[in-house]
N, CA and C atoms as a LAMMPS dump frame, in Angstrom:
ITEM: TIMESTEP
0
ITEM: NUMBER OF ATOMS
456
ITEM: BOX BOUNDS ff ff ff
-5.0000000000000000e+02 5.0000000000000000e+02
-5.0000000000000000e+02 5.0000000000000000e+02
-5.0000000000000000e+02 5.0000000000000000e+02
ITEM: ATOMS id mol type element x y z
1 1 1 N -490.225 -485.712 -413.928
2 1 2 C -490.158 -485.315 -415.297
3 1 3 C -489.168 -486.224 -416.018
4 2 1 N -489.887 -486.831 -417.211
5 2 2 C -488.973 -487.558 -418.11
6 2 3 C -487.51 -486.765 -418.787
7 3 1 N -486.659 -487.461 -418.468
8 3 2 C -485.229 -487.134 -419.027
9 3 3 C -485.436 -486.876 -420.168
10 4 1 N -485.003 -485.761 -421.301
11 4 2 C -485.132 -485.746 -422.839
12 4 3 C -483.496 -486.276 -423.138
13 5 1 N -484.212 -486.437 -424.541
14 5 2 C -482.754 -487.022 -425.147
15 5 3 C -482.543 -486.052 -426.41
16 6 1 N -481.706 -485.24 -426.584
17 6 2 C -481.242 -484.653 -427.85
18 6 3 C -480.413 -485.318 -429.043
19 7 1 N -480.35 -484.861 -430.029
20 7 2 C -480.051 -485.649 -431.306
21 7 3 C -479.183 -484.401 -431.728
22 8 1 N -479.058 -483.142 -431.103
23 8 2 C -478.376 -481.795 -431.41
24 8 3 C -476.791 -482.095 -431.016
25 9 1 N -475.918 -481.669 -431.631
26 9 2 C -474.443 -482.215 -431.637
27 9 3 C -473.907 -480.427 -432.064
28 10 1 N -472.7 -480.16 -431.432
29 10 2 C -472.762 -478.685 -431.481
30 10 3 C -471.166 -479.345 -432.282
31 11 1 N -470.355 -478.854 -432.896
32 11 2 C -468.764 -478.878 -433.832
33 11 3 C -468.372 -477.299 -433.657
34 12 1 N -467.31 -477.021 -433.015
35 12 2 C -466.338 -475.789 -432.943
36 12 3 C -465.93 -475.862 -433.812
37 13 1 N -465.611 -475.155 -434.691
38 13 2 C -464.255 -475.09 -435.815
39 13 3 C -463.381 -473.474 -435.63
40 14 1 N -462.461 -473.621 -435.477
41 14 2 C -461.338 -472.764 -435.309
42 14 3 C -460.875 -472.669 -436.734
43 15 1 N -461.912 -470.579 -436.891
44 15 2 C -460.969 -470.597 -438.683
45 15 3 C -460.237 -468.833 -437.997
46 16 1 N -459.758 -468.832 -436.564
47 16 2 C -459.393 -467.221 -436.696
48 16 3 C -458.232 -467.359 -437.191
49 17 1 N -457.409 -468.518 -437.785
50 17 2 C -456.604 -467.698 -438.399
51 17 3 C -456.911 -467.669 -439.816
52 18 1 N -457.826 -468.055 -440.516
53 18 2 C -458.247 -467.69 -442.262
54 18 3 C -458.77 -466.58 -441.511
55 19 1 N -459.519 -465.924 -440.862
56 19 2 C -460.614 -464.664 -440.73
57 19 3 C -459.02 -463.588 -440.381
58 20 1 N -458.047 -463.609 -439.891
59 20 2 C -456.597 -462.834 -439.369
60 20 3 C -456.245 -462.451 -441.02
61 21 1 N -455.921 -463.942 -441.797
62 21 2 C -455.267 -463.814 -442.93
63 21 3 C -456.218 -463.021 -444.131
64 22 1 N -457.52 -463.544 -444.156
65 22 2 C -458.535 -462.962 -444.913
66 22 3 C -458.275 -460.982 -444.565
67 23 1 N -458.403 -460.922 -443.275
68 23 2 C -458.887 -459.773 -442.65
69 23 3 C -457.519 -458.697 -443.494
70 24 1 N -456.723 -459.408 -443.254
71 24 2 C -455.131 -458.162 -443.514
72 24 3 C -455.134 -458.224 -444.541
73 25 1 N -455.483 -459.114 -445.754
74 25 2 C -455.683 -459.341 -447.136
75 25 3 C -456.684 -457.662 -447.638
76 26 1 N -457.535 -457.813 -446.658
77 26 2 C -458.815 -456.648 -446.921
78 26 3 C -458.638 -455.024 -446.945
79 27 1 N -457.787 -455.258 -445.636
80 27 2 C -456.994 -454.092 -445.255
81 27 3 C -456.305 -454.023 -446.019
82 28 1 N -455.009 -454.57 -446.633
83 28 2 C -454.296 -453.923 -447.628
84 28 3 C -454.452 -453.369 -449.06
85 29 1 N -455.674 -454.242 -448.913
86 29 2 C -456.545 -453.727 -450.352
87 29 3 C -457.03 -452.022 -450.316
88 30 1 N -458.373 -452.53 -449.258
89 30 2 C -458.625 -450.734 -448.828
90 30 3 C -457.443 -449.699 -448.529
91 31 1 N -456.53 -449.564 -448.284
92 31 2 C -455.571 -448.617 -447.979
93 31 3 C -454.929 -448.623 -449.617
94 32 1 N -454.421 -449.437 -450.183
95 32 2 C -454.423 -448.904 -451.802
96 32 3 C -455.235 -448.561 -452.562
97 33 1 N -456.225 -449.066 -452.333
98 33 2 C -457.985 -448.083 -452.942
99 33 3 C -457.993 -446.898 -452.929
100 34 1 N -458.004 -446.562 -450.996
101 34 2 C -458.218 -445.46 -450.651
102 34 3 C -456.56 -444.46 -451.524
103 35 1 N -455.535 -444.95 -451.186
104 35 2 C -454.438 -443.956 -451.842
105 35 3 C -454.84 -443.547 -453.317
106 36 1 N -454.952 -444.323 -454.233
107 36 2 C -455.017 -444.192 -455.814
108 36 3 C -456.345 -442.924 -455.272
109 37 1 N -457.589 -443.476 -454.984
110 37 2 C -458.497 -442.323 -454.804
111 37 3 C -458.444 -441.141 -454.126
112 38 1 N -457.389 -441.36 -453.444
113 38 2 C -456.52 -439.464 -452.627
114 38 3 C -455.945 -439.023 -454.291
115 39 1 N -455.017 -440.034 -454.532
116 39 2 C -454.416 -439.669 -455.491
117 39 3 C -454.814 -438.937 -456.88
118 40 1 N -455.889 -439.267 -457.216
119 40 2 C -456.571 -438.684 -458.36
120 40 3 C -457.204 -437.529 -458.14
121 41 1 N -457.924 -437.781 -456.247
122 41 2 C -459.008 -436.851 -456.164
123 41 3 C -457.848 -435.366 -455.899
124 42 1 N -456.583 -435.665 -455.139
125 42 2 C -455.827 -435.283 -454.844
126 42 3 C -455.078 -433.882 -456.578
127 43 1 N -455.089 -434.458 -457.508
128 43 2 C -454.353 -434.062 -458.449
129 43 3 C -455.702 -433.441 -459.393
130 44 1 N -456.543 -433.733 -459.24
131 44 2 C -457.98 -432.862 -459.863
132 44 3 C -457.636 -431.759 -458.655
133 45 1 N -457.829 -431.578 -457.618
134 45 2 C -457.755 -430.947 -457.133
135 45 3 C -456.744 -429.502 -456.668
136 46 1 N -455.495 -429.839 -457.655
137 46 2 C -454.57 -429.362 -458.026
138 46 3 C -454.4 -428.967 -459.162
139 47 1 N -455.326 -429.144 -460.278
140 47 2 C -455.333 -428.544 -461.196
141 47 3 C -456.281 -427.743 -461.512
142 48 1 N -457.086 -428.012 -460.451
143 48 2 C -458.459 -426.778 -460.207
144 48 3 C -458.001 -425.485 -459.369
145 49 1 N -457.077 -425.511 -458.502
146 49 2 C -456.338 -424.737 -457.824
147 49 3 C -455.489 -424.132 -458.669
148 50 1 N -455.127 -424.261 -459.632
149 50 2 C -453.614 -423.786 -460.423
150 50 3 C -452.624 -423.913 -460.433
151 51 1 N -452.467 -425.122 -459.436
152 51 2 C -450.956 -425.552 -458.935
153 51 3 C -450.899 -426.67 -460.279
154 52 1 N -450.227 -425.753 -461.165
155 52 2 C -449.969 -426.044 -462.546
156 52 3 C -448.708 -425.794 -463.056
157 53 1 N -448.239 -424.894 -462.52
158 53 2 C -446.736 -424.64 -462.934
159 53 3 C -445.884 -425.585 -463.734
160 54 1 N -444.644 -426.343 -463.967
161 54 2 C -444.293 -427.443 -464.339
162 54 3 C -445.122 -428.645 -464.329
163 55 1 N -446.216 -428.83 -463.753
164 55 2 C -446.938 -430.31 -463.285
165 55 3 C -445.772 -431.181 -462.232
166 56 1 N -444.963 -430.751 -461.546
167 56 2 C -444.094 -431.158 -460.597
168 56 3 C -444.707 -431.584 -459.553
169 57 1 N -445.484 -430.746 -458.45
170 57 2 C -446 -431.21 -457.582
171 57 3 C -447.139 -432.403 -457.807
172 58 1 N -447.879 -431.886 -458.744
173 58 2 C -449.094 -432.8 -458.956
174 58 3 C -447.994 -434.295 -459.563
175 59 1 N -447.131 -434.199 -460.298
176 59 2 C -446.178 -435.456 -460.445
177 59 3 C -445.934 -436.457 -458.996
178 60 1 N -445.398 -435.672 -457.881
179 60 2 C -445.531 -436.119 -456.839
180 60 3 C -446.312 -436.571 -455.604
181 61 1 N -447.414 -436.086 -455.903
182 61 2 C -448.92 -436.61 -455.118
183 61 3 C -448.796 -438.025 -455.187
184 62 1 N -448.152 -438.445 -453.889
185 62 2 C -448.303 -439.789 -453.871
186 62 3 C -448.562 -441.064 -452.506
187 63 1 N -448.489 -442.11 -452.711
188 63 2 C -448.838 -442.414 -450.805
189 63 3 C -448.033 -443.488 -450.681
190 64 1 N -448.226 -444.186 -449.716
191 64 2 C -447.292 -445.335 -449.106
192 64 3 C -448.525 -445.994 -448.298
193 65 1 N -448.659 -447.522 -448.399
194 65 2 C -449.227 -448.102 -447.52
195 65 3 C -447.563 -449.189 -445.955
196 66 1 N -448.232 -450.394 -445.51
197 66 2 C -447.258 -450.415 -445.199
198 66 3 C -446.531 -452.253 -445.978
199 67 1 N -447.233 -451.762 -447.392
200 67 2 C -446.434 -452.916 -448.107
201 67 3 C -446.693 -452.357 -449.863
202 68 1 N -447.12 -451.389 -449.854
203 68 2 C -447.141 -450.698 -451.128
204 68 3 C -446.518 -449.141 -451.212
205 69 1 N -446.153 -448.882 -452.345
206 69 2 C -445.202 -447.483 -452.996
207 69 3 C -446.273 -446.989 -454.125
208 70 1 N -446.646 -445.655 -453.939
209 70 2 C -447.535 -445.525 -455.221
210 70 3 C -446.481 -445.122 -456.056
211 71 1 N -445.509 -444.64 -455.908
212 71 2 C -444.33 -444.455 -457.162
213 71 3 C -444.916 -442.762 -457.611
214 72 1 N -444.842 -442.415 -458.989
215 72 2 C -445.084 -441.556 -459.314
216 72 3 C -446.429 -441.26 -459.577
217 73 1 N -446.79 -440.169 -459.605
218 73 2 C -448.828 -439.815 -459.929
219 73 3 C -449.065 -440.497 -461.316
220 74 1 N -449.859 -441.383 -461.476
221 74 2 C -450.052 -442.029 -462.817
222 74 3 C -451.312 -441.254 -463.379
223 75 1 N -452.163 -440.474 -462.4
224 75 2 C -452.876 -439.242 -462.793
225 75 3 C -452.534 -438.029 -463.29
226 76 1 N -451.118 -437.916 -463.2
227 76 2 C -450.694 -436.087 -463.741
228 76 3 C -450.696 -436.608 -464.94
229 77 1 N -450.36 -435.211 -466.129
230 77 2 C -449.854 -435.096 -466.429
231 77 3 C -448.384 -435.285 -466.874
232 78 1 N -448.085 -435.597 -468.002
233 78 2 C -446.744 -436.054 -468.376
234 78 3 C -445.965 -434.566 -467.841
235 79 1 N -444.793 -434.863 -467.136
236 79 2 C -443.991 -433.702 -466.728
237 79 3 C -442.689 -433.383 -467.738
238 80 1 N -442.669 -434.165 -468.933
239 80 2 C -441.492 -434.425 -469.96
240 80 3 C -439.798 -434.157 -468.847
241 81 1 N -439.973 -435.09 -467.743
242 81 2 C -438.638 -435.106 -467.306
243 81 3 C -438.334 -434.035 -465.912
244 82 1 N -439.21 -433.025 -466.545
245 82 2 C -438.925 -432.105 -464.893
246 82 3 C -439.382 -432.181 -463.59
247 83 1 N -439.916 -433.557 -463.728
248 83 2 C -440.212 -434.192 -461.715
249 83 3 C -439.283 -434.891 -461.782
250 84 1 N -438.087 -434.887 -460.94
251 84 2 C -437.095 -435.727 -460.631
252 84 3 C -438.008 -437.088 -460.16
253 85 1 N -437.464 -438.126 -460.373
254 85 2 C -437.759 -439.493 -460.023
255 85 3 C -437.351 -439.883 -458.59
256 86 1 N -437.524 -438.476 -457.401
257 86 2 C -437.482 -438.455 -456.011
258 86 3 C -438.702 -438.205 -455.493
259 87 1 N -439.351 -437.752 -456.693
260 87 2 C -440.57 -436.732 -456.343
261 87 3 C -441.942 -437.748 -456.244
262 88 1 N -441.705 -438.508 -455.103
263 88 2 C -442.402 -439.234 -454.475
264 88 3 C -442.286 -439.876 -452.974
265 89 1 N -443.253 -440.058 -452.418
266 89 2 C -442.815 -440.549 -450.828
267 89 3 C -442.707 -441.845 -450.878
268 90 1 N -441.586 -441.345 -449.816
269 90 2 C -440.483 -443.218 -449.422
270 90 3 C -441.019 -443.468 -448.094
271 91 1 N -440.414 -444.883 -447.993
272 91 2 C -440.447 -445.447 -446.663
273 91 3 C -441.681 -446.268 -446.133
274 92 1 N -442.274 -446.752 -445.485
275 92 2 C -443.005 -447.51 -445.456
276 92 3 C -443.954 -446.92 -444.042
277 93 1 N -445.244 -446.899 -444.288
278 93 2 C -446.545 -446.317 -443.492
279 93 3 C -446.214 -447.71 -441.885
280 94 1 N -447.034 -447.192 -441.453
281 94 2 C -447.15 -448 -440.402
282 94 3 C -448.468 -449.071 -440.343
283 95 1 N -448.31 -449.876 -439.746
284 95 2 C -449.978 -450.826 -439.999
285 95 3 C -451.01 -450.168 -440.201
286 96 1 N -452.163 -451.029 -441.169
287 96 2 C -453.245 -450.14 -440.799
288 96 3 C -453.105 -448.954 -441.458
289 97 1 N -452.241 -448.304 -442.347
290 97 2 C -452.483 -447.098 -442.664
291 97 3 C -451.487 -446.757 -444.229
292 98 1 N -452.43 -445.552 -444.468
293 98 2 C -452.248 -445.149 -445.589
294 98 3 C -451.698 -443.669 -445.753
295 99 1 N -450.61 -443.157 -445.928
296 99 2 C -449.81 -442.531 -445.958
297 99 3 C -450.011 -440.898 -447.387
298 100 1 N -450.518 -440.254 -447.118
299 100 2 C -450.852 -439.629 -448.41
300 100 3 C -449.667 -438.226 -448.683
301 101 1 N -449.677 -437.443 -449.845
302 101 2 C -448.953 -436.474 -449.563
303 101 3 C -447.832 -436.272 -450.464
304 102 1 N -447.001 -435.107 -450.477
305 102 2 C -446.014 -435.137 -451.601
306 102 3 C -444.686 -434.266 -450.626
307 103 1 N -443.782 -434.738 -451.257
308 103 2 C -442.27 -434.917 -450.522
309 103 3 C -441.818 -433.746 -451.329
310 104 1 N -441.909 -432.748 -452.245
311 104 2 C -441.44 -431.632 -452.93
312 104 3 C -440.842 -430.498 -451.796
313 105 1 N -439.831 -429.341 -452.025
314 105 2 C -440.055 -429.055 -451.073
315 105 3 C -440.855 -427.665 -450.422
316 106 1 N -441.704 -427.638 -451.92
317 106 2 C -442.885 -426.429 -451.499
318 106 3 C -444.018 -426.703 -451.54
319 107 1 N -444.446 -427.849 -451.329
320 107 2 C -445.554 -428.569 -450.695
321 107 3 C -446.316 -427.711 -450.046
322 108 1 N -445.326 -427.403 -448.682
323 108 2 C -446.383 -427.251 -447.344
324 108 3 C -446.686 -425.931 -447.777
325 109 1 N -446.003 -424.856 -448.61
326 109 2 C -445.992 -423.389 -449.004
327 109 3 C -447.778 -423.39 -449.644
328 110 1 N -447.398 -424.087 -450.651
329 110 2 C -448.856 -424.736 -451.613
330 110 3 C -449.866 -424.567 -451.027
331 111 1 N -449.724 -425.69 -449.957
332 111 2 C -450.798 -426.132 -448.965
333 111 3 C -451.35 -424.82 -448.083
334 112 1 N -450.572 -424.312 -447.474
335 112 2 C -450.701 -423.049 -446.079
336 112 3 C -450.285 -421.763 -447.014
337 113 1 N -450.443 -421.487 -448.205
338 113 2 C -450.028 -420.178 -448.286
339 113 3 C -448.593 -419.574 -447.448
340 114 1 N -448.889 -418.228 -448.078
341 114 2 C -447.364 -417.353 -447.745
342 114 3 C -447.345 -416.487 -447.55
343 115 1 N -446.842 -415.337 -447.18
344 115 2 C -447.723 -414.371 -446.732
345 115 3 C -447.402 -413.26 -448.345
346 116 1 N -446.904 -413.764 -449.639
347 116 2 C -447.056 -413.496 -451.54
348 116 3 C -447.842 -414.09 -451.53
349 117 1 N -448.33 -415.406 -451.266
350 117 2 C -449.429 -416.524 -451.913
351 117 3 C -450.101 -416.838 -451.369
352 118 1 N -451.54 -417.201 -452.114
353 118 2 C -452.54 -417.292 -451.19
354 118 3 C -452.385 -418.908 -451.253
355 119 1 N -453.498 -419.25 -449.697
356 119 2 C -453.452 -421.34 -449.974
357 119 3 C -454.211 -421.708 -451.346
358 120 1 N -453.527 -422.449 -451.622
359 120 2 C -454.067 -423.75 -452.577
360 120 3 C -454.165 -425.047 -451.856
361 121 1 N -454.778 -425.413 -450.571
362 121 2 C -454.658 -426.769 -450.186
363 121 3 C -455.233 -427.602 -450.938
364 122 1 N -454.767 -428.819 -451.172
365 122 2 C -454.667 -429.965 -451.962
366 122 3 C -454.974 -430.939 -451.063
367 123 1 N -453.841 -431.69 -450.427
368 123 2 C -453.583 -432.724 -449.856
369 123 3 C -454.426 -433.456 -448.234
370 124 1 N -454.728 -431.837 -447.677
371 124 2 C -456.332 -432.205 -446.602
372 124 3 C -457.444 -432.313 -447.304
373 125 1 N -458.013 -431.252 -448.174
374 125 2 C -458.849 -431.404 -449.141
375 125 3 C -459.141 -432.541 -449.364
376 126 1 N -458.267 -433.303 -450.204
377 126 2 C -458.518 -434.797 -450.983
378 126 3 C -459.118 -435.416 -450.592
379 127 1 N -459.066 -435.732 -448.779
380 127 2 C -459.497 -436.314 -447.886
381 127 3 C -461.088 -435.555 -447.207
382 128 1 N -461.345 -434.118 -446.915
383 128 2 C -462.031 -434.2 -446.796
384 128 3 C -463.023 -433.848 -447.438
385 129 1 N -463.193 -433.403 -448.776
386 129 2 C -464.125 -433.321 -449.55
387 129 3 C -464.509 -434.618 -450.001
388 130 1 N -464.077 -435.715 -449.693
389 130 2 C -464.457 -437.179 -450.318
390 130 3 C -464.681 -437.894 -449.455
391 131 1 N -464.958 -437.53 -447.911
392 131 2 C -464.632 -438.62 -446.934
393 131 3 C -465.861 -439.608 -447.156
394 132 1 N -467.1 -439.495 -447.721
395 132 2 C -467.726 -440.544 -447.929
396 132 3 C -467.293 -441.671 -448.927
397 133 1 N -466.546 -441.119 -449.62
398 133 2 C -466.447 -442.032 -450.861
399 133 3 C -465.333 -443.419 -450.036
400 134 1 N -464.495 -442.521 -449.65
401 134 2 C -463.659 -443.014 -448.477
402 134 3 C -464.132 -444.995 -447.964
403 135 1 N -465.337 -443.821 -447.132
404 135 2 C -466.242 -444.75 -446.488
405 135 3 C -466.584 -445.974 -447.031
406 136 1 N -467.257 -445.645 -448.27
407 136 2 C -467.691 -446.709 -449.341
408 136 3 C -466.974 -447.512 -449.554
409 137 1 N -465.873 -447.163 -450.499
410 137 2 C -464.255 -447.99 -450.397
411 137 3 C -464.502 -448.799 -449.466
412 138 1 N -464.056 -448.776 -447.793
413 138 2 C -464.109 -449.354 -446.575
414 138 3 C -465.08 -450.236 -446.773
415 139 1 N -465.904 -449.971 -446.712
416 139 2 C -467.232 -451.077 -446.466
417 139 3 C -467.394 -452.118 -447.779
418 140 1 N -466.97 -451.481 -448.891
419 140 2 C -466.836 -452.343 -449.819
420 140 3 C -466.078 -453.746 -449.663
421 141 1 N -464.814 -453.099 -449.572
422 141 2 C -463.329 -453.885 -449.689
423 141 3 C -463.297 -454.915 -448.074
424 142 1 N -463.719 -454.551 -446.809
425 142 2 C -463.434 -455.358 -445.416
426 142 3 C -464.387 -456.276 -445.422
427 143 1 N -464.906 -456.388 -446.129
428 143 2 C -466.038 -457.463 -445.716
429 143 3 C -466.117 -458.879 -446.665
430 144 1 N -465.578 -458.52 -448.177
431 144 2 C -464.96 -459.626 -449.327
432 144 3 C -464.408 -460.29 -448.373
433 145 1 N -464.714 -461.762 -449.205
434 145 2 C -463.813 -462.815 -448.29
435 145 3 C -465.095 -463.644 -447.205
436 146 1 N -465.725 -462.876 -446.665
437 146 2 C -466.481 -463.638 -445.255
438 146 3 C -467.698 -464.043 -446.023
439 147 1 N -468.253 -465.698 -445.035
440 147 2 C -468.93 -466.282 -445.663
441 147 3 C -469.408 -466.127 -443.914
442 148 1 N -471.037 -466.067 -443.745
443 148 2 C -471.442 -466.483 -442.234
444 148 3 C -472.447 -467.75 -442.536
445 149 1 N -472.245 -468.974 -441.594
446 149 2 C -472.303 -470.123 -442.055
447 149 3 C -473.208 -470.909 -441.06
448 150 1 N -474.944 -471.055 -441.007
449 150 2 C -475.198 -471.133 -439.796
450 150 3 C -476.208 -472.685 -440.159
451 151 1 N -476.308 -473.352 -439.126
452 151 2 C -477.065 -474.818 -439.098
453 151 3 C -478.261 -474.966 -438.586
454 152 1 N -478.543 -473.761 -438.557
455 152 2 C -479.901 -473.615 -437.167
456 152 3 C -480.882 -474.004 -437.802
């Protein structure tokens, strides 16, 4: 059998570190997506409940990624001064993640009831009455950036 001769030439190119840098670019996006959208869905959800009182808690509905601060709810209600400018979560999330929730300190009362009050949960809620939207977000936001690039 005659020897063939190919004219096919194969080129490696090494881009994992643009696809590393691209990739964490994506991720940090989706995890502030996803917070602002806890955050809103989070504070509708608190004013459908009645956790209305001062607008304090709903002031504090807020998240942490692990290079972003959502600061104060830019969804409440103006609180004219009575959410202290604490009334938000500190500190920084861990990779990969998005940190949701409010630092007040009758939060968890809110959340789980008392055995005077009934629950108003908020802050699981947010999450799972929306987990598709969630989803969407995700699939939206991780995939910007990639080009698949083929010669065949």
């Amino acid at each position: 059998m005659p020897e063939r001769k190919s004219d096919m030439s194969i080129e490696i190119i090494d881009n994992s570190a643009k696809v590393k840098s691209q990739m964490g670019k994506n991720i940090e996006k989706t995890l502030v997506e996803m917070g602002l959208h806890w955050q809103r869905r989070a504070t509708e959800l608190a004013t459908e409940n009645d956790v209305v009182d001062t607008g304090r808690y709903r002031a504090s509905l807020s998240f942490i990624t692990p290079n972003f601060k959502s600061g104060r709810n830019q969804f409440a209600p103006d609180v004219k001064g009575k959410s202290p400018i604490t009334d938000k979560l500190h500190g920084k999330a861990p990779d990969n993640t998005v940190i949701v929730g409010s630092n007040v300190e009758y939060a968890p009362y809110l959340e789980a009831g008392t055995s005077k009050m009934k629950a108003r949960p908020v802050v699981g809620n947010a999450i799972l009455y929306y987990k598709e939207e969630y989803e969407e977000i995700a699939a939206k936001n991780l995939g910007e950036g990639f080009e698949v690039v083929t010669n065949i």
